[in-house]
C-alpha positions in Angstrom: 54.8 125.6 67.0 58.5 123.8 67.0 60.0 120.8 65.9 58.7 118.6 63.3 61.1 116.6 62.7 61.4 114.7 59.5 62.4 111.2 59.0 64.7 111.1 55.8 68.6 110.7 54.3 70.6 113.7 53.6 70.2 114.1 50.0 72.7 115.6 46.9 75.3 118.3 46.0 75.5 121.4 48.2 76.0 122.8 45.3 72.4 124.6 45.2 72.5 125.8 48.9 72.6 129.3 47.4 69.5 129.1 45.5 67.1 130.3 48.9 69.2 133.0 48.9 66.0 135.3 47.5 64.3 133.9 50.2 66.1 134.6 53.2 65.2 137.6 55.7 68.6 139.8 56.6 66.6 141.5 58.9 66.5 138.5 61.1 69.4 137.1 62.8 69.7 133.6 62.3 71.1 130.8 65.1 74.3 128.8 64.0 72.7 125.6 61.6 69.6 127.7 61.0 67.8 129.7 58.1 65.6 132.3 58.4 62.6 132.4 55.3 60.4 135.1 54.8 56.6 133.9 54.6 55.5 134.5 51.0 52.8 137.1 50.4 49.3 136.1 51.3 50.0 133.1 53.5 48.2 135.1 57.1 45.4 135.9 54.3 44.8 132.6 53.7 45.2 131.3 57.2 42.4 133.8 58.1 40.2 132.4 55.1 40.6 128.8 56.7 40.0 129.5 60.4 43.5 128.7 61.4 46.6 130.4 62.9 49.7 130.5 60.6 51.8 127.7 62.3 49.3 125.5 61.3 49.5 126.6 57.4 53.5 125.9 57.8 53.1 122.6 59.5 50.6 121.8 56.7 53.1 123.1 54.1 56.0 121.0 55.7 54.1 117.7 56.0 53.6 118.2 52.0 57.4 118.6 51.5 58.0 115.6 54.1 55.5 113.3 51.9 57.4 114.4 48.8 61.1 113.2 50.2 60.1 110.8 51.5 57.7 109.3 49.1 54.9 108.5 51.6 51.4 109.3 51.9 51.3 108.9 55.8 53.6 111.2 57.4 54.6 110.6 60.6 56.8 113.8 62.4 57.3 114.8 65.8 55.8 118.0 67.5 56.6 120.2 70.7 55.1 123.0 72.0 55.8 125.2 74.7 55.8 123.7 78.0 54.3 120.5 76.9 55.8 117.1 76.2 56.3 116.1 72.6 53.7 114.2 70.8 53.8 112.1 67.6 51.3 113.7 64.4 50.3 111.1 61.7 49.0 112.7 58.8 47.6 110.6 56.1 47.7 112.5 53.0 44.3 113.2 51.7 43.4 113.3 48.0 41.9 116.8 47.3 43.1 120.4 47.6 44.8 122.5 50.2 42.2 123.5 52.4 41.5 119.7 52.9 45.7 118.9 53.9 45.3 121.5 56.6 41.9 119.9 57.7 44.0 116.5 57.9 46.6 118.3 59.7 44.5 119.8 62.2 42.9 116.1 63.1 46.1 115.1 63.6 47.2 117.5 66.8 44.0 116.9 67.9 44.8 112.9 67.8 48.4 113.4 68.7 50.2 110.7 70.5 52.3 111.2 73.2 56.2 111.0 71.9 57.2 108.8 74.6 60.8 106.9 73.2 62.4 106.7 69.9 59.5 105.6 67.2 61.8 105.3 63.6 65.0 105.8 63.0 66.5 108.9 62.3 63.9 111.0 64.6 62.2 110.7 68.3 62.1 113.1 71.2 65.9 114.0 71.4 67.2 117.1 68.9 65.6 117.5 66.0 67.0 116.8 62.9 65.4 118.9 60.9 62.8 121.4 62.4 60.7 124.2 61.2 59.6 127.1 63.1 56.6 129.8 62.4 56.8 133.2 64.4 55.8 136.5 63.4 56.3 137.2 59.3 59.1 134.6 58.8 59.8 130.7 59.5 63.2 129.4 60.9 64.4 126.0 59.0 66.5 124.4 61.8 69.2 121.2 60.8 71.3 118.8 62.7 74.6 119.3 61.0 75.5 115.8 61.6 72.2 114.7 59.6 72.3 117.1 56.7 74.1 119.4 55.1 73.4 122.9 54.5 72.8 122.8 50.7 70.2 119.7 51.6 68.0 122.4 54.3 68.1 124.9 51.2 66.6 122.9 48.9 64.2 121.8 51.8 63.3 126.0 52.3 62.6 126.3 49.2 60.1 123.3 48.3 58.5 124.6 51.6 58.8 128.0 50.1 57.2 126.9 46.9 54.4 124.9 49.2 53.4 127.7 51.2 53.1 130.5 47.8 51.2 127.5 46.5 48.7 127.3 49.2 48.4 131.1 49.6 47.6 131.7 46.2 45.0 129.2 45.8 43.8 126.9 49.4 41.2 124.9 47.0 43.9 123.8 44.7 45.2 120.4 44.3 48.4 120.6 46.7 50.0 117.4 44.7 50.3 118.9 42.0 52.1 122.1 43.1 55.5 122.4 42.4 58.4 122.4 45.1 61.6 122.8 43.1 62.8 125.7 42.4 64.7 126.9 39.2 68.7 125.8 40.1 67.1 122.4 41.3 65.1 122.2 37.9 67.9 122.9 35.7 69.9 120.5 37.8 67.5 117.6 37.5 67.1 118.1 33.7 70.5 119.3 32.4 73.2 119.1 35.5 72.7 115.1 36.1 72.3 114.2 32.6 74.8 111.7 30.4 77.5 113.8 29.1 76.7 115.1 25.1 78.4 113.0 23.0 78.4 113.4 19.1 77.2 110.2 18.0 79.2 109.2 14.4 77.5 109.4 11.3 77.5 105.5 10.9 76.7 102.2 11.9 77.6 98.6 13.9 77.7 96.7 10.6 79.8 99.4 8.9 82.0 100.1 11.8 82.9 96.0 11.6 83.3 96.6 8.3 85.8 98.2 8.7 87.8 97.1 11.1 87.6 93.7 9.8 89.0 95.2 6.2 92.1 96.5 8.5 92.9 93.9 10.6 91.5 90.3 8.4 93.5 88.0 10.4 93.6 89.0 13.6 91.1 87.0 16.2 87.7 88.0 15.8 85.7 85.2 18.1 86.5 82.3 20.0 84.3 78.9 20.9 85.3 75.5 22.4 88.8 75.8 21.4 88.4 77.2 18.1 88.5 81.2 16.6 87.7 82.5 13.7 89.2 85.7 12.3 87.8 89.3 11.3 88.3 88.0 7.6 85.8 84.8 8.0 83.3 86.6 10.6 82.8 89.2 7.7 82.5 87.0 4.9 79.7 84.9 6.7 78.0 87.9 8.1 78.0 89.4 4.1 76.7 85.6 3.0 74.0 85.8 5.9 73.1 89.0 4.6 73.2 88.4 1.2 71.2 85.2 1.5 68.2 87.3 3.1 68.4 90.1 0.4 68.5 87.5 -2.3 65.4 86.5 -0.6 63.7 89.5 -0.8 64.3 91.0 2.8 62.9 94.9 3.1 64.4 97.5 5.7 63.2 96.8 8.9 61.8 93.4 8.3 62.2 91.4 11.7 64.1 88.0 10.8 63.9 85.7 14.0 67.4 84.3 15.0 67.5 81.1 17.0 70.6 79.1 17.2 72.7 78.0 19.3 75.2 80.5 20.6 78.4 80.2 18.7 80.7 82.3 16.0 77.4 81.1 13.7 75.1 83.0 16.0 76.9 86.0 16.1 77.4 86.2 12.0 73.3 85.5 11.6 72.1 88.5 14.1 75.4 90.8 12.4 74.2 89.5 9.0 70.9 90.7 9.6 71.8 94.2 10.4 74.1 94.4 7.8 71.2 93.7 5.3 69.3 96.1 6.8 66.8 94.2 8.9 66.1 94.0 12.7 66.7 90.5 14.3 64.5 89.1 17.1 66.2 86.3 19.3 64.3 83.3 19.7 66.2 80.5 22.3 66.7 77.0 21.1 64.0 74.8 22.8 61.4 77.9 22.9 57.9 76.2 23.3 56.2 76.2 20.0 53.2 77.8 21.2 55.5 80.9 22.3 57.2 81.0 19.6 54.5 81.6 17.2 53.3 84.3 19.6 56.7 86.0 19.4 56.4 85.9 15.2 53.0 86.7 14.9 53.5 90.0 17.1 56.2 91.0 15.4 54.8 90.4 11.9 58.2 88.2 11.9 58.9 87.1 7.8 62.3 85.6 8.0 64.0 82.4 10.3 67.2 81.2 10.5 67.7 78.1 12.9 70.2 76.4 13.9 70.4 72.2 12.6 67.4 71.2 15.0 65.2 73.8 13.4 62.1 75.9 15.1 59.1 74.8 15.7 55.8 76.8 15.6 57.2 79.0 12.2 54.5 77.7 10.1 54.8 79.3 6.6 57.4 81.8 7.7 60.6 81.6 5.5 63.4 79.5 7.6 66.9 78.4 6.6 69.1 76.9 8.7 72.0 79.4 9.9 75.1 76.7 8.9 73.5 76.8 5.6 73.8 80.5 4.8 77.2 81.1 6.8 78.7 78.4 4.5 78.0 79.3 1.4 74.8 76.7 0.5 72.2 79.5 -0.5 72.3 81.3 -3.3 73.2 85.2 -2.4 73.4 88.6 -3.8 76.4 91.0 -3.0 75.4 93.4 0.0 75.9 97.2 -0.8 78.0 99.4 1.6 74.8 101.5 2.2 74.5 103.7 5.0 72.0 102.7 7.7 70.7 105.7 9.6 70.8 105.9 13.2 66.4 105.8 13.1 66.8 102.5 11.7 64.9 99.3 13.5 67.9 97.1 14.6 66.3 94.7 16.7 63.0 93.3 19.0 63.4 91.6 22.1 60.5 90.3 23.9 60.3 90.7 27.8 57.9 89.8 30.4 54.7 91.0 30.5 52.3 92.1 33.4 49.9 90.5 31.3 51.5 87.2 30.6 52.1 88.0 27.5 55.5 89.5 26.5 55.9 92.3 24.6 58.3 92.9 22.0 60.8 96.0 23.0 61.7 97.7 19.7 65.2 99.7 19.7 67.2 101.6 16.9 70.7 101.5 15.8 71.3 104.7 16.8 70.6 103.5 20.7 72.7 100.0 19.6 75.3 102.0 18.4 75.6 104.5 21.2 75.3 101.7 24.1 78.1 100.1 22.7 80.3 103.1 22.6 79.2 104.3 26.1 80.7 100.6 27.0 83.5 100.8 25.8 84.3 104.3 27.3 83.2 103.3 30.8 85.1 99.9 30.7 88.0 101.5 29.1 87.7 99.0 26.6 91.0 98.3 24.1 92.2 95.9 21.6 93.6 93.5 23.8 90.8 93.0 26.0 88.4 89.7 25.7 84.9 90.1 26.6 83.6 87.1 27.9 79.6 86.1 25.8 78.0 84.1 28.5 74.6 85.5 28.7 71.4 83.8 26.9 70.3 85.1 23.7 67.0 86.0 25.0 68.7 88.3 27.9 69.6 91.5 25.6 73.3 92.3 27.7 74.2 89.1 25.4 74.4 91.9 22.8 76.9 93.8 24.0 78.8 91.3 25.3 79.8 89.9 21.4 79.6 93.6 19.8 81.4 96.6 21.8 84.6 94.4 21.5 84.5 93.6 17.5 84.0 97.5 16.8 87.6 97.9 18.6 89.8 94.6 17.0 89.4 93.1 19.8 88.1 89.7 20.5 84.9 88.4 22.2 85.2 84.6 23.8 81.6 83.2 23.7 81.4 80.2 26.9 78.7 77.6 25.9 75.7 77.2 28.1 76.6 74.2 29.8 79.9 75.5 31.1 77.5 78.6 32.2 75.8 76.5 34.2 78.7 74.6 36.1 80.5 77.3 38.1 84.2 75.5 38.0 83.6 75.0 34.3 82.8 78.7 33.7 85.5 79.7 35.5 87.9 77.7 33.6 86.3 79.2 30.4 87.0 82.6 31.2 90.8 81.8 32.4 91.8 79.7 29.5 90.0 81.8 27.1 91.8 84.7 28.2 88.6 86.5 29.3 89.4 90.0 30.9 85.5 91.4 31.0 82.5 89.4 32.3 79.4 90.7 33.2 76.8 88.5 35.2 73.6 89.1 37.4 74.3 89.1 41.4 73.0 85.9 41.9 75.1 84.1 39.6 78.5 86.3 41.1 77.3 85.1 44.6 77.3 81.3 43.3 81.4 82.3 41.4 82.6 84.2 44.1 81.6 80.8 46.7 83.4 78.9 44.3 86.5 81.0 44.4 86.5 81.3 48.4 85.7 77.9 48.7 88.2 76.9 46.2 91.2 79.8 45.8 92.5 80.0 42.5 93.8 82.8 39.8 91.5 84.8 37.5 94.0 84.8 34.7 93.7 88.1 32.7 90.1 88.9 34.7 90.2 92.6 35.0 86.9 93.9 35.4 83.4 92.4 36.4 79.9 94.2 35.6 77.0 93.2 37.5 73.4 94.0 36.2 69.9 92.8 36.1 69.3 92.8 40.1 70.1 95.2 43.2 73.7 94.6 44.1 73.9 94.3 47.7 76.9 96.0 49.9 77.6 92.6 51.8 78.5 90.7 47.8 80.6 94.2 46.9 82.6 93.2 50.7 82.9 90.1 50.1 84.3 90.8 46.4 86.9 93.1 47.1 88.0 91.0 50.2 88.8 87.9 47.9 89.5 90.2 44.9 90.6 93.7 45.6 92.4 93.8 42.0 89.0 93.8 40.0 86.9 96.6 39.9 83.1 96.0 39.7 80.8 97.7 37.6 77.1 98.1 38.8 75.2 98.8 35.3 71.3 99.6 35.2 68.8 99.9 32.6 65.8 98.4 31.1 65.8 96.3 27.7 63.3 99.3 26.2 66.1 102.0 26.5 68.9 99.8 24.8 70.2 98.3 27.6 72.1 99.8 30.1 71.7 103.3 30.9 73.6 103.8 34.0 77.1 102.6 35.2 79.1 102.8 38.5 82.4 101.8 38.5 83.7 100.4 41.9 87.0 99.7 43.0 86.3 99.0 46.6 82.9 98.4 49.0 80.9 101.8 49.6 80.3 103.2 52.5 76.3 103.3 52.3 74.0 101.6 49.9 75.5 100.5 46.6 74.5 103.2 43.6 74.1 102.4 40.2 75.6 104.9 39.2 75.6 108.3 36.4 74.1 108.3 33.5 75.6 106.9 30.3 76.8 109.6 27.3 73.5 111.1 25.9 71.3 109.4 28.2 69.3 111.4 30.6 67.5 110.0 33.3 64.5 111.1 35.5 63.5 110.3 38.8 59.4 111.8 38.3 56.5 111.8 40.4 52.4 111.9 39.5 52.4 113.5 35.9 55.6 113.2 35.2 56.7 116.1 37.6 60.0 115.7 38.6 60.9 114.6 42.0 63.4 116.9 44.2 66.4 115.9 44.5 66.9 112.5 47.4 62.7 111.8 47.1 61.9 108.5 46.1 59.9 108.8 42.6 59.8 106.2 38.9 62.8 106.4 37.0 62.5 107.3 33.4 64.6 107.9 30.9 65.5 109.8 28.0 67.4 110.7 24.9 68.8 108.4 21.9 68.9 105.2 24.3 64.7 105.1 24.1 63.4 102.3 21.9 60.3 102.7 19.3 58.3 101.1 22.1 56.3 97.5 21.8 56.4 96.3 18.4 52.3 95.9 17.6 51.3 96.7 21.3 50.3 99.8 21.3 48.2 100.3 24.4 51.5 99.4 26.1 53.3 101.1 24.2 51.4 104.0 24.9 51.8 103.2 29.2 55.5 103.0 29.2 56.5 105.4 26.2 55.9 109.6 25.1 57.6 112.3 24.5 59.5 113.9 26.6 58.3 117.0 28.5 61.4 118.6 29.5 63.5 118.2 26.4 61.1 118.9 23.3 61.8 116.3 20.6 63.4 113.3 22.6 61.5 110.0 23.6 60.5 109.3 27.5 60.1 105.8 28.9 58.8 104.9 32.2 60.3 102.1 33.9 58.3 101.3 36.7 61.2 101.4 39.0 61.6 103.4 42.1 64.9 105.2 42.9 66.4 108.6 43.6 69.2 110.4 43.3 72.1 110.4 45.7 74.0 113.3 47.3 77.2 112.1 44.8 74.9 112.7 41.9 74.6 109.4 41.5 71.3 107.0 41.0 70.0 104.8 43.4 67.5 102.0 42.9 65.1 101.2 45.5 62.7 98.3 43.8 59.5 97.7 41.4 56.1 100.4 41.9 54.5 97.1 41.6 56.2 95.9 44.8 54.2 98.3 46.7 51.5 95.6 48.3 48.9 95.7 51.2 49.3 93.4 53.9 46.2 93.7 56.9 45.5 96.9 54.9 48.9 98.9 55.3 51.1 99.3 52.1 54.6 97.7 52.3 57.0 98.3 50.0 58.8 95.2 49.7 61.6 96.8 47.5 62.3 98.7 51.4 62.0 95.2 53.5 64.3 93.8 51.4 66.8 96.4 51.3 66.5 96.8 55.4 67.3 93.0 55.4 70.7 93.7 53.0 71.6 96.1 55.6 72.6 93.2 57.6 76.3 92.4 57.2 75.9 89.1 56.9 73.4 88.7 54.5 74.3 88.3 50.9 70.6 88.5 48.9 67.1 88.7 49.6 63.6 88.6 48.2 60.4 89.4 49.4 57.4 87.8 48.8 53.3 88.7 50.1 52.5 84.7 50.3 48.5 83.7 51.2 48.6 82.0 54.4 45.7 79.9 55.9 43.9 81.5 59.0 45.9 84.8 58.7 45.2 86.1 54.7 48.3 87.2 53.4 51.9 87.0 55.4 54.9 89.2 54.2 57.7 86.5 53.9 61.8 87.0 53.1 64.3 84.9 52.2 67.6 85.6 52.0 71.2 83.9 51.8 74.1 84.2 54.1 77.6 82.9 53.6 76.9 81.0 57.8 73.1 80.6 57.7 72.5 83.7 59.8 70.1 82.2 62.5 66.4 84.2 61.4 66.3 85.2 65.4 69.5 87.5 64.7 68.2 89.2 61.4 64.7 89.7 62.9 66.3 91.7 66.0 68.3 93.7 63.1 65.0 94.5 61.7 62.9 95.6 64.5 65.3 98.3 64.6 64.6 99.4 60.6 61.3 98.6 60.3 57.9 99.3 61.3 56.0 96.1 62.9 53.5 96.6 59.8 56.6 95.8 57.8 57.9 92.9 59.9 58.1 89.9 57.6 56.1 87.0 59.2 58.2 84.3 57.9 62.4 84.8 57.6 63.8 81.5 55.3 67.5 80.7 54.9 68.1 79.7 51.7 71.6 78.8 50.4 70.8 80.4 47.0 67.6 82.0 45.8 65.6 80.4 43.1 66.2 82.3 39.6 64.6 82.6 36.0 65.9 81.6 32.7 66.8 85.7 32.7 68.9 85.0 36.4 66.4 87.7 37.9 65.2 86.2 41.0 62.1 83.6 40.4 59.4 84.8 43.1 56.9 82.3 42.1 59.0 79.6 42.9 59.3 81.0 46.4 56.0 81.5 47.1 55.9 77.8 46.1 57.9 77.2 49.3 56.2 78.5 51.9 54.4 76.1 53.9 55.8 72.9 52.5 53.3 70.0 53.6 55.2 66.7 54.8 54.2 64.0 51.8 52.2 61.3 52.9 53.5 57.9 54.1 53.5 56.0 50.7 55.8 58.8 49.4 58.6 58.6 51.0 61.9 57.8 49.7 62.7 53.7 49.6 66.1 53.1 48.5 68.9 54.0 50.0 69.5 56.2 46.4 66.1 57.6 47.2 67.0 58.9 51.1 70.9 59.6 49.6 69.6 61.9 46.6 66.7 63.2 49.1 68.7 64.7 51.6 71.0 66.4 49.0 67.9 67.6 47.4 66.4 69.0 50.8 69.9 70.7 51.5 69.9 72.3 48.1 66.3 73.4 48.1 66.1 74.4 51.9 63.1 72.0 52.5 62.9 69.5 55.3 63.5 65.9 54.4 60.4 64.4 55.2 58.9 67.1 52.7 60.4 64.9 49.8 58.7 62.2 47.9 59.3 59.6 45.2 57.5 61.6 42.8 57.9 64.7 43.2 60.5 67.2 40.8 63.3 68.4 41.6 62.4 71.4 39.5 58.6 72.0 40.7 59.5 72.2 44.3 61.8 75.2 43.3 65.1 74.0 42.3 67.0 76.4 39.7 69.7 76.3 37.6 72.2 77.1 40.7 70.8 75.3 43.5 71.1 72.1 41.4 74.2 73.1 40.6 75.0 72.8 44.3 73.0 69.5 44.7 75.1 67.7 42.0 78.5 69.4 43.6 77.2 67.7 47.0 77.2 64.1 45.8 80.9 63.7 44.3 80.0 62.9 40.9 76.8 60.4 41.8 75.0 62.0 38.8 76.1 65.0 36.2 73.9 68.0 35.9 72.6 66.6 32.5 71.0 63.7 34.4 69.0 66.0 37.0 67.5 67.6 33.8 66.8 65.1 31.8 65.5 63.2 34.9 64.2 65.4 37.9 61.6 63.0 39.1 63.0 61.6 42.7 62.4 58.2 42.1 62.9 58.0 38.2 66.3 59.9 39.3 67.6 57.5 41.4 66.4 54.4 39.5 68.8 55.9 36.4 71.9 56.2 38.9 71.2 52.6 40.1 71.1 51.5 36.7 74.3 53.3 35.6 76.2 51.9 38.7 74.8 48.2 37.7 73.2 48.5 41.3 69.4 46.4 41.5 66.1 48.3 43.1 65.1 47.3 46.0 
């Protein structure tokens, strides 16, 4: 037996190549690029016991180890033997136990394919790239050096090592649950790529602005629509805040809902709320009633504070109005300088929910207060910068954004929503306000950085932009350091139940492969674990998980979900563990790379796709600047895997689908490839797939439906340019915002027509023909 060649990356730090030193024969001379391994004791024993010759316990030992780094359960590897023509093995991995892989193994030579031209990238009939060889009492491990490196085929020994010991000792074992890695690669995983150990303070946000508001009083705290207000008056409204809710019988830990609008108000109401000793729960302005009483009753909720158009759906629940306690209208008690421990609730955010019902992430201040830290070490924060509070309440980096910069003197510039929402306006935000840290989603810096090519200008004091809350593709990181090579970029990663961000990579020009998120923040460890949270080697695909202080309580009264996501974790006795649900692995840098949702993972004609790997094959194309992925129902064929994407030229879909038939499988070929000029996103800016599958086969609108006036065919062809629909699939009374228009694409619609309408008028009027009627009438224009 010779050559199966396996079909993955090279994978991290050469670092452990010595580790198979134990296993290597000296007695065997090896070839340059080549190890020779021992076969553990009792492997020709255990061959005998299932009727088959050796080579075929190895080639079953290496198709377990290829399924592992890989992170498939249908291996596909090439095979020659002497004096016959290679031949392509498929081995779908069978549930069950040893003696049932080798079974699967031996159906497959007998159904092997003749290996006729290249079949996936990265292996075919040519050299192989990385081979293993069974003669005698040992088994050579063959490389290409120009594939992988010799610390990568190490690690690969040994996990075949560890396979074949496995299978020896036991054949009617369960093979997935033997484990490959051996000892350096354990400690590595659990203690080498960890966050570095930090000793977190003995104290607290609300002390820590305390006490830098006590040293520096008059120096500018925040700053809103032209006005700032000092340490000295942020503290003395965050003490009123606070002692308005003690005075009113507040407890430790009781959740007090916050919903106002976001201004130096906002900020002293959720910072009053710690300070007294509570947890806050952000509720947006304009939150549906109904929701909002879900959101209190879940969280057993027993305190409000508005802003001046109230909340409705509190019921009973205590509310006052924020203005009201910040300036001095309710009666208070003094607030005591007691120390809040680091176990302490600080706040609930509520988050999406498979169910449909979101679920209330719980974190403490000792993850709050170590976040914040770990930002302002990683973005070399100081007391001149401004950080720049542009995200929604509801969206939990809005947090950070107004917090890591008041524990330093420095001063946070909070941009109200609507000048969020208007690029230029945004822009001008930042630059007057002296912004020198943002931090948006990639969609939204896709929509800035058009703006800024479109429209050159200075960023002021910009000095650093962080990116979060979606993959960040290579082609957005070009294009950024093309028109900006000044400003670094900062790729962050985390999940809202591990306080935020937990990972961060710091860029300062475009990688050369795929765009990592990067180490782990101080006293965070992260995981990238398999079935029963065994951890993955080292480059194989597997959930990410984290661990340490950053873990969250878990759902506040949930605790069936609670139980899902959260436990303790099993390689580090006494800290939390919480399961993501994303899929990544670990880079050769020692750095993390995300690869999509597990629930991305769909069937389509019964092969599972993983549209988390369509969509990153389609980023790999130069010219493409986003992309989602959607599994759309489609009459006559079932279900039809369908991308769109954006390109700064409107690549042509006949050029992207050539670049993909050289990344993907056909089974993987998306049916349908759409052009958009910006994907469709949520009120979160993470990419809005319902709204997509919305758009895929648009029906023409009958005859009666079409546009009239020439308002009507004016505002409907900007509204079929913005949205990517054709024309004639536009009637009088349909919304802009049903067919699929976002916050961005009307954005872009409004730009198009040189000030016909604001953006305020598209929302307050997204009918077609109601639209256009309001134009007419502001322009003094009669209907025809």
């Amino acid at each position: 037996m010779s050559d199966p060649v396996v079909p993955v990356a090279p994978s991290p730090t050469a670092q452990l190549g010595t580790a198979l030193a134990d296993w290597m024969d000296p007695t065997v001379p090896a070839a340059p690029n080549e190890m020779v391994l021992p076969l553990p004791a009792g492997v020709a024993a255990a061959a005998a016991t299932l009727g088959v010759p050796v080579p075929t316990l190895v080639l079953a030992a290496f198709v377990r180890v290829v399924g592992t780094l890989v992170g498939e359960t249908d291996v596909a590897i090439g095979r020659t033997a002497a004096e016959a023509p290679p031949v392509l093995l498929r081995v779908p991995l069978p549930d069950g136990s040893w003696r049932d892989l080798v079974a699967a193994v031996r159906s497959s030579v007998a159904a092997a394919e003749p290996l006729a031209g290249p079949v996936d990238a990265g292996f075919g009939p040519g050299p192989a790239a990385l081979a293993v060889l069974a003669a005698g009492a040992s088994v050579r491990l063959r490389r290409d050096p120009a594939r992988f490196d010799a610390g990568y085929a190490a690690r690969v020994g040994g996990h075949l090592t560890s396979a074949l010991s496995a299978l020896a000792a036991d054949p009617d074992a369960a093979y997935a649950a033997a484990d490959l890695l051996t000892p350096a690669e354990r400690r590595h995983l659990v203690h080498g790529l960890a966050g570095a150990a930090r000793e977190l303070p003995p104290t607290s946000v609300p002390a820590l602005l305390t006490a830098v508001a006590r040293s520096n009083p008059d120096a500018p705290a925040v700053s809103y629509q032209g006005e700032a207000w000092t340490y000295s008056r942020l503290l003395a409204a965050v003490d009123r805040v606070a002692g308005v809710l003690l005075a009113a019988g507040l407890a430790d830990e009781d959740i007090v809902a916050v919903s106002c609008p976001r201004s130096p108000e906002w900020i002293a109401a959720i910072l009053g709320v710690l300070r007294a000793g509570g947890a806050f729960l952000p509720v947006e302005p304009g939150t549906p009633p109904e929701r909002v009483g879900h959101l209190l009753r879940r969280s057993a909720c027993r305190f409000v504070l508005t802003g001046p158009a109230g909340l409705s759906g509190t019921g009973g629940t205590w509310s006052r109005p924020v203005a009201a306690a910040v300036s001095g209208d309710e009666p208070t008690v003094p607030v005591p300088d007691t120390p809040i421990p680091a176990d302490r609730l600080a706040y609930v955010y509520f988050t999406s929910g498979s169910t449909g019902l979101p679920k209330g992430a719980m974190c403490e201040h000792g993850g709050l207060l170590n976040h914040l830290l770990a930002k302002i070490e990683d973005l070399d924060l100081g007391g001149d910068d401004v950080v720049v509070q542009s995200a929604q309440q509801s969206f939990d980096i809005s947090l950070w954004q107004f917090a890591a910069p008041l524990l330093l003197g420095a001063r946070t510039h909070v941009v109200a929503r609507d000048d969020v929402l208007d690029v230029r306006r945004f822009l001008a935000a930042v630059v007057d306000g002296g912004g020198t840290v943002i931090q948006v989603v990639p969609s939204y810096l896709d929509v800035l950085l058009r703006h800024i090519e479109a429209h050159p200008t200075g960023l002021g004091r910009l000095r650093l932009v962080s990116v979060t809350g979606e993959a960040l593709s290579r082609s957005l990181v070009s294009r950024w350091f093309a028109r900006c090579p000044a400003v670094p970029l900062v790729n962050a990663y985390g999940a809202t139940e591990a306080s935020d961000d937990a990972t961060h990579e710091v860029l300062t020009a475009p990688p050369a492969g795929d765009v990592p998120v990067g180490r782990p923040l101080r006293n965070v460890t992260v995981y990238v674990l398999g079935p029963g949270d065994t951890l993955r080697p080292l480059g194989a695909l597997g959930e990410i998980a984290f661990s340490g202080i950053c873990v969250g309580r878990g759902y506040v009264n949930d605790p069936d979900r609670t139980a899902a996501a959260f436990g303790p974790d099993p390689f580090r006795p006494g800290e939390r563990l919480y399961r993501t649900g994303d899929v990544g692995r670990w880079l050769p840098s020692g750095r993390l790379s995300f690869a999509g949702r597990q629930d991305d993972q769909v069937k389509v004609n019964g092969i599972r796709i993983e549209l988390g790997e369509v969509e990153h094959a389609v980023l790999e194309h130069p010219r493409v600047q986003s992309v989602a992925a959607v599994v759309a129902p489609t009459p006559g064929v079932g279900k039809a895997l369908v991308a769109f994407y954006t390109s700064p030229d409107r690549l042509p879909p006949a050029e992207l689908r050539e670049h993909l038939a050289a990344l993907l499988p056909p089974s993987s070929m998306p049916a349908g490839l759409h052009p958009l000029a910006a994907l469709p996103l949520t009120a979160n800016g993470k990419v809005d797939k319902r709204l997509l599958l919305e758009r895929v086969g648009p029906a023409d609108s009958a005859a009666d439906d079409r546009p009239r006036t020439p308002t009507e065919r004016r505002l409907a062809a900007a509204w079929a340019t913005a949205l990517e629909r054709p024309a004639a699939g536009i009637g009088r009374y349909d919304s802009f915002f049903d067919m699929g228009g976002g916050s961005l694409s009307a954005l872009r619609m409004v730009s198009s027509l040189d000030g016909l309408l604001s953006l305020a008028d598209l929302m307050r009027t997204p009918v077609l023909s109601e639209l256009a009627a309001a134009v007419d009438r502001a322009r003094g224009k009669p209907r025809a």
